[in-house]
MARBA-3410 file (N, C-alpha, C, O; in Angstrom, 1 decimal):
110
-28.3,11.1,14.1,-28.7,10.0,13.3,-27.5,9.3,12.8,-26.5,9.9,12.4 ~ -27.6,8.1,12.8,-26.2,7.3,12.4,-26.6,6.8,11.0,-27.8,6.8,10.5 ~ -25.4,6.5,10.4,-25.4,6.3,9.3,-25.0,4.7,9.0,-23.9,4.4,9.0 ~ -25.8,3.9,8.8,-25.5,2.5,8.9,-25.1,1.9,7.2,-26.0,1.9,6.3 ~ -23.9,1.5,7.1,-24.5,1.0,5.5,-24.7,-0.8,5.6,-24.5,-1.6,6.4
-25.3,-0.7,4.1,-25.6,-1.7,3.8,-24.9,-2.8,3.6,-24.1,-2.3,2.7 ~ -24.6,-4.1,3.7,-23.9,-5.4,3.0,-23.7,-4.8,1.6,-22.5,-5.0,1.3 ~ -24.4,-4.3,0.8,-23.8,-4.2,-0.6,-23.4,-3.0,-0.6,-22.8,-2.7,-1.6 ~ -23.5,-2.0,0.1,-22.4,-0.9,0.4,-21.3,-1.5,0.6,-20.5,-1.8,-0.3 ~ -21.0,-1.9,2.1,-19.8,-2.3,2.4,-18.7,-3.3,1.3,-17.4,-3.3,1.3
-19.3,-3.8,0.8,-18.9,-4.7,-0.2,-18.5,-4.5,-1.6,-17.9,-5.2,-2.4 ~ -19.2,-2.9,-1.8,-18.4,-1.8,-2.6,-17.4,-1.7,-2.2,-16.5,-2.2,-2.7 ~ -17.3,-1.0,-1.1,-16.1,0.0,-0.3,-14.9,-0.6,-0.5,-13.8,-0.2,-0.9 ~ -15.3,-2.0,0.0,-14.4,-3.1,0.1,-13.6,-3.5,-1.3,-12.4,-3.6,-1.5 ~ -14.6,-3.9,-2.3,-14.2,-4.1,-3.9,-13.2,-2.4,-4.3,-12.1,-2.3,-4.8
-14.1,-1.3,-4.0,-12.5,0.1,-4.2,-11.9,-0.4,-3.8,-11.3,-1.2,-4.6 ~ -11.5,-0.5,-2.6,-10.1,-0.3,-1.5,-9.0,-1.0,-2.8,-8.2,-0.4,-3.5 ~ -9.6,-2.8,-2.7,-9.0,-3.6,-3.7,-8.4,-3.2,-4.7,-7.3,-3.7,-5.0 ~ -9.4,-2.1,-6.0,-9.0,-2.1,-6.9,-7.8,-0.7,-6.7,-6.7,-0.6,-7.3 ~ -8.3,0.3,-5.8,-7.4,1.1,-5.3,-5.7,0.7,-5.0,-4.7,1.3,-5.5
-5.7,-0.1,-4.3,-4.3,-1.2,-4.1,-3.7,-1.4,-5.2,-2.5,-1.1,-5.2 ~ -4.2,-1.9,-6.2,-3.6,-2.7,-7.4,-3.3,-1.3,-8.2,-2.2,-1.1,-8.6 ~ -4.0,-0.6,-8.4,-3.7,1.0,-9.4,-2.5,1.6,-8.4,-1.6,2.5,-8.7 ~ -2.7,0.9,-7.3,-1.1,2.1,-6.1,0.3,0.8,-6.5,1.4,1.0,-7.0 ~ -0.1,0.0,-6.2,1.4,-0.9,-7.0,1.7,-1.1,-8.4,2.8,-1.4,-8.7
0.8,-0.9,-9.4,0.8,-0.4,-10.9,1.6,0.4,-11.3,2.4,0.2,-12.3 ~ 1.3,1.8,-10.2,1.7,3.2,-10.4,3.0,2.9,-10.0,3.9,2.8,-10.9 ~ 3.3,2.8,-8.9,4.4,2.4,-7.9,5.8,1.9,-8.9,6.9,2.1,-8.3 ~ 5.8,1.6,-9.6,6.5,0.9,-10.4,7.3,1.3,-11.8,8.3,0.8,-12.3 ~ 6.1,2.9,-12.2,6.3,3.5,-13.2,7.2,5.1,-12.4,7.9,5.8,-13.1
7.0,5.2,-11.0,7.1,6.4,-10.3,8.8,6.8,-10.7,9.2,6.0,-11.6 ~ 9.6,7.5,-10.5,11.2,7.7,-10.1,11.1,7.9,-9.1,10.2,8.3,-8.4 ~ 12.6,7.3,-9.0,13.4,7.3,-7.5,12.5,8.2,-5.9,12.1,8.0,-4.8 ~ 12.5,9.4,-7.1,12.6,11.1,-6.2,11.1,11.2,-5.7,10.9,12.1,-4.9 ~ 10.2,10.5,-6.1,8.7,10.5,-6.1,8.2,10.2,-4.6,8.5,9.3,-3.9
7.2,11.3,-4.4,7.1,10.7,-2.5,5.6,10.2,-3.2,5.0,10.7,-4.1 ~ 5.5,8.8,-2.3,4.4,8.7,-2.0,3.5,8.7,-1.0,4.0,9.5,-0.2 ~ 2.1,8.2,-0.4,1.4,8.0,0.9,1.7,6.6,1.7,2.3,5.6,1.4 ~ 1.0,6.8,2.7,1.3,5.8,3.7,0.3,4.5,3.2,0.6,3.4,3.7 ~ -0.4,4.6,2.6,-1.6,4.1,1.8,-0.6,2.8,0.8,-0.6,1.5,0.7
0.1,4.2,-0.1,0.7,3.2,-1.1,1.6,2.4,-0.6,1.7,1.2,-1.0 ~ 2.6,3.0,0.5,3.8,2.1,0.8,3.1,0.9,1.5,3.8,-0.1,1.7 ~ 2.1,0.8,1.9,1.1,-0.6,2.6,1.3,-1.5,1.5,2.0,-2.6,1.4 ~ 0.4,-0.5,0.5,0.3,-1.8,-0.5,1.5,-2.2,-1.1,1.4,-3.4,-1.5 ~ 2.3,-1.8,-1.3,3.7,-2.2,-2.1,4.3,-3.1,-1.5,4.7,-4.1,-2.0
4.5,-2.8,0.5,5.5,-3.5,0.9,4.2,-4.8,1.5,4.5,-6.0,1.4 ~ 3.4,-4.5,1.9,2.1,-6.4,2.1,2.0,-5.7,3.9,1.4,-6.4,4.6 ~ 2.3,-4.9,4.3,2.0,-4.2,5.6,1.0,-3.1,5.8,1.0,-2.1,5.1 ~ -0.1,-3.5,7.2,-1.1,-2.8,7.2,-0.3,-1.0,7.6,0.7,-0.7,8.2 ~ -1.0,-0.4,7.0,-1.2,1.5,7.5,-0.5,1.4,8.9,0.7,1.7,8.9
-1.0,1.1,9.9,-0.5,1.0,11.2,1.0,0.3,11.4,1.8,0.8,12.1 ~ 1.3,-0.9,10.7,2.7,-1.5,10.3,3.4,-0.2,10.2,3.8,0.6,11.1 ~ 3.5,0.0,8.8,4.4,0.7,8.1,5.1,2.0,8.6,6.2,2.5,8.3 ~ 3.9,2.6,9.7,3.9,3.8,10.5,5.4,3.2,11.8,6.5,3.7,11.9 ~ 4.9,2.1,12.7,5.8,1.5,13.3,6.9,1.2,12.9,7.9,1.6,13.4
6.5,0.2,11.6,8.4,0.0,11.0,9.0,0.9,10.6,10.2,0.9,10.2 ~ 8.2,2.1,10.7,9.4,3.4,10.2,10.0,3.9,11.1,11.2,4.3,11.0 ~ 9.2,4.0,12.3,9.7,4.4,14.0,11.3,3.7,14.2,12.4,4.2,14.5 ~ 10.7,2.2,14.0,11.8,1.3,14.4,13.0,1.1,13.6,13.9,0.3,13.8 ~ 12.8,1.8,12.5,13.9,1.9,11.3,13.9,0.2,10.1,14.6,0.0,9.0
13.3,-0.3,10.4,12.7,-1.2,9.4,12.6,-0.8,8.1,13.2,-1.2,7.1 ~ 11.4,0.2,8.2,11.4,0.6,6.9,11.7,2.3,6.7,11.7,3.0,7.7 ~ 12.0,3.0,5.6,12.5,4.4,5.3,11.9,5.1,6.6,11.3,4.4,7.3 ~ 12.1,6.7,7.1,11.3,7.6,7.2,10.6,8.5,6.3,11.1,9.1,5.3 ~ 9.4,8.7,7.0,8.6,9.5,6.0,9.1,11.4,6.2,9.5,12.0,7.2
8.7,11.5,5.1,9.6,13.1,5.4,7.8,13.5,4.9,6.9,13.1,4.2 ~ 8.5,14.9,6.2,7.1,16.0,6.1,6.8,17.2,5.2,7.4,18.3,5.2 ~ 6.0,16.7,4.4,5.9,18.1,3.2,5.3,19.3,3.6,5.8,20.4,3.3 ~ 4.3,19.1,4.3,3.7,20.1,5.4,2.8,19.6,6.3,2.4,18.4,6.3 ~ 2.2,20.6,7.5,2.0,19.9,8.6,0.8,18.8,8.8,0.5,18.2,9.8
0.2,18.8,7.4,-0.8,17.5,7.3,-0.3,16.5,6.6,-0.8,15.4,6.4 ~ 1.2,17.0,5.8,1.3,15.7,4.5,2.3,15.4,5.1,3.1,16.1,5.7 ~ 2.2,13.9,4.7,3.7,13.1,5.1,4.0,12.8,3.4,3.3,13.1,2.4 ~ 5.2,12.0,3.5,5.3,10.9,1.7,7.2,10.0,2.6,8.1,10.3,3.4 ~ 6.6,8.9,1.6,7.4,8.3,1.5,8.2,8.9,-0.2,7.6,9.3,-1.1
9.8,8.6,0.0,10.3,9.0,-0.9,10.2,7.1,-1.6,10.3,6.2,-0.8 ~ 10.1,6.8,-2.9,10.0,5.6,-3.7,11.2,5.5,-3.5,11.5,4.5,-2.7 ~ 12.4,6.2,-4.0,13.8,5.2,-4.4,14.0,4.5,-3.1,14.2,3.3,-3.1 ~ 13.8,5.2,-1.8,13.9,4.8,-0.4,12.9,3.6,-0.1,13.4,3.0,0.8 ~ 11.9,3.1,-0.4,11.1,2.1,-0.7,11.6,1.4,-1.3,12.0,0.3,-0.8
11.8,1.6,-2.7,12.7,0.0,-3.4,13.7,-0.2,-2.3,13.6,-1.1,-1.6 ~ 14.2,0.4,-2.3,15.6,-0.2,-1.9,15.4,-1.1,-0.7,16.1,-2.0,-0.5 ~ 14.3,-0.9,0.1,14.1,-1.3,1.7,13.7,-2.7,0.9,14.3,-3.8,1.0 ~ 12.4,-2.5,0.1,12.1,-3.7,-0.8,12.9,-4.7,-0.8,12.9,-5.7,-0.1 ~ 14.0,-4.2,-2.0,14.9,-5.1,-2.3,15.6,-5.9,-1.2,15.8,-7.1,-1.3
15.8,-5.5,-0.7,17.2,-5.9,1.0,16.1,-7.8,0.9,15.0,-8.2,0.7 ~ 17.4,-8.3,1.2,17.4,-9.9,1.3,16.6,-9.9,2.8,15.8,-10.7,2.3 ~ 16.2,-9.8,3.9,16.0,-9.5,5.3,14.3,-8.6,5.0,13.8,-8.3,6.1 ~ 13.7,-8.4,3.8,12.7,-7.7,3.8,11.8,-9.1,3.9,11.9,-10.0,3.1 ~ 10.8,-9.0,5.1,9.7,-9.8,5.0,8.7,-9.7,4.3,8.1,-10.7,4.1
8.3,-8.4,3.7,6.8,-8.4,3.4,7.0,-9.0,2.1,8.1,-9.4,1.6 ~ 5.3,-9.0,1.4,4.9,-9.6,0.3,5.3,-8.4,-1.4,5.2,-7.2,-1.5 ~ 5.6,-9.1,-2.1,6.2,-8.6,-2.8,5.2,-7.7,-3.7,4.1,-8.1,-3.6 ~ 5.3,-6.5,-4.6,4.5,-6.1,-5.4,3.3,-7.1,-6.0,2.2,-7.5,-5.9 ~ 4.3,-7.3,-6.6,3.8,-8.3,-8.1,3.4,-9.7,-7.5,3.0,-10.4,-8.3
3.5,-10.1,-6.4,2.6,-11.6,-5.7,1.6,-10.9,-5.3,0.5,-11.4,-5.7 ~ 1.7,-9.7,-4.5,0.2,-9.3,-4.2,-0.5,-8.9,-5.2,-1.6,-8.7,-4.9 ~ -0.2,-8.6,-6.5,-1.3,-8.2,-7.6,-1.8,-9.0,-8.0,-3.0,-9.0,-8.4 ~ -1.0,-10.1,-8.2,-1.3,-11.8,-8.8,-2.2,-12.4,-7.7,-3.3,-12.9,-8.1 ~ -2.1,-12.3,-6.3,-2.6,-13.0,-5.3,-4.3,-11.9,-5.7,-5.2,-12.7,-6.1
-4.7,-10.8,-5.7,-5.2,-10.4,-5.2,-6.4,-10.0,-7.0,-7.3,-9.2,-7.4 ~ -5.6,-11.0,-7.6,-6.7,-10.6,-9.2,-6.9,-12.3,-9.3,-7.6,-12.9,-10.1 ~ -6.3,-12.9,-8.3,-6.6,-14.0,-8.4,-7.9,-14.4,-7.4,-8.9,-15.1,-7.4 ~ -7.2,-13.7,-6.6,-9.1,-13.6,-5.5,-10.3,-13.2,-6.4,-11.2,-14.1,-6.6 ~ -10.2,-11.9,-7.0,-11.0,-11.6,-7.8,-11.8,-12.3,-8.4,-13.1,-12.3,-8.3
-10.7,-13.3,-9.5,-11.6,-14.1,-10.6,-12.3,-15.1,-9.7,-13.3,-15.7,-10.1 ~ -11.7,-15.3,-8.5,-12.3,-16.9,-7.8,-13.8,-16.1,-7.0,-14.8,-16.7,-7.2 ~ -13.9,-15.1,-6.5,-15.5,-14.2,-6.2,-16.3,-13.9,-7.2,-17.5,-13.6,-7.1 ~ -15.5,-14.0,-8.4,-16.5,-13.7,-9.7,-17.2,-14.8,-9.9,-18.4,-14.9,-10.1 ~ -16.2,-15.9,-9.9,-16.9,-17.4,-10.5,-17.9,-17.9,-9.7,-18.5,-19.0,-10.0
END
């Protein structure tokens, strides 16, 4: 039996994911240097999909993730800002995507 959801399921999921993002670049900001995070958060921080971030790390773009054990990966944060910061960094910045993405918000509410 498949499990099909509904338009106003999906449309939950979708409103988490969102508010999920914004609580991971919130956090992201308060973290130290030394702090690993997930592949999840470094998406949302640097404006690059899951599948991105995995590649730019291959290709040295962005940090490598170090292995905590054989199911956990983390990105270390100070290694994140710094890639951040670099003049040559494409993605979208923390704080545009939180502004961009509470500004969606209010414009679906209205």
């Amino acid at each position: 039996m498949s499990c099909k959801l509904t338009d106003e399921q999906k449309a939950e999921r979708k409103a988490t994911r969102e508010r999920n993002k914004l609580e991971a670049i919130k956090r992201f900001d308060d973290l130290p240097d030394s702090a690993g995070v997930c592949v999840h958060t470094v998406a949302a921080v640097t404006g690059y999909s899951v599948p991105s971030v995995w590649r730019l790390s291959r290709e040295g773009r962005l940090p490598k993730p170090r292995r905590i054990s054989s199911n956990t990966t983390r990105w270390i944060v100070g290694e994140v800002r710094a890639t951040r910061n670099r003049p040559e960094f494409d993605g979208e910045s923390s704080i545009q995507r939180a502004h961009n993405a509470l500004a969606a918000q209010r414009t679906s509410a209205a």
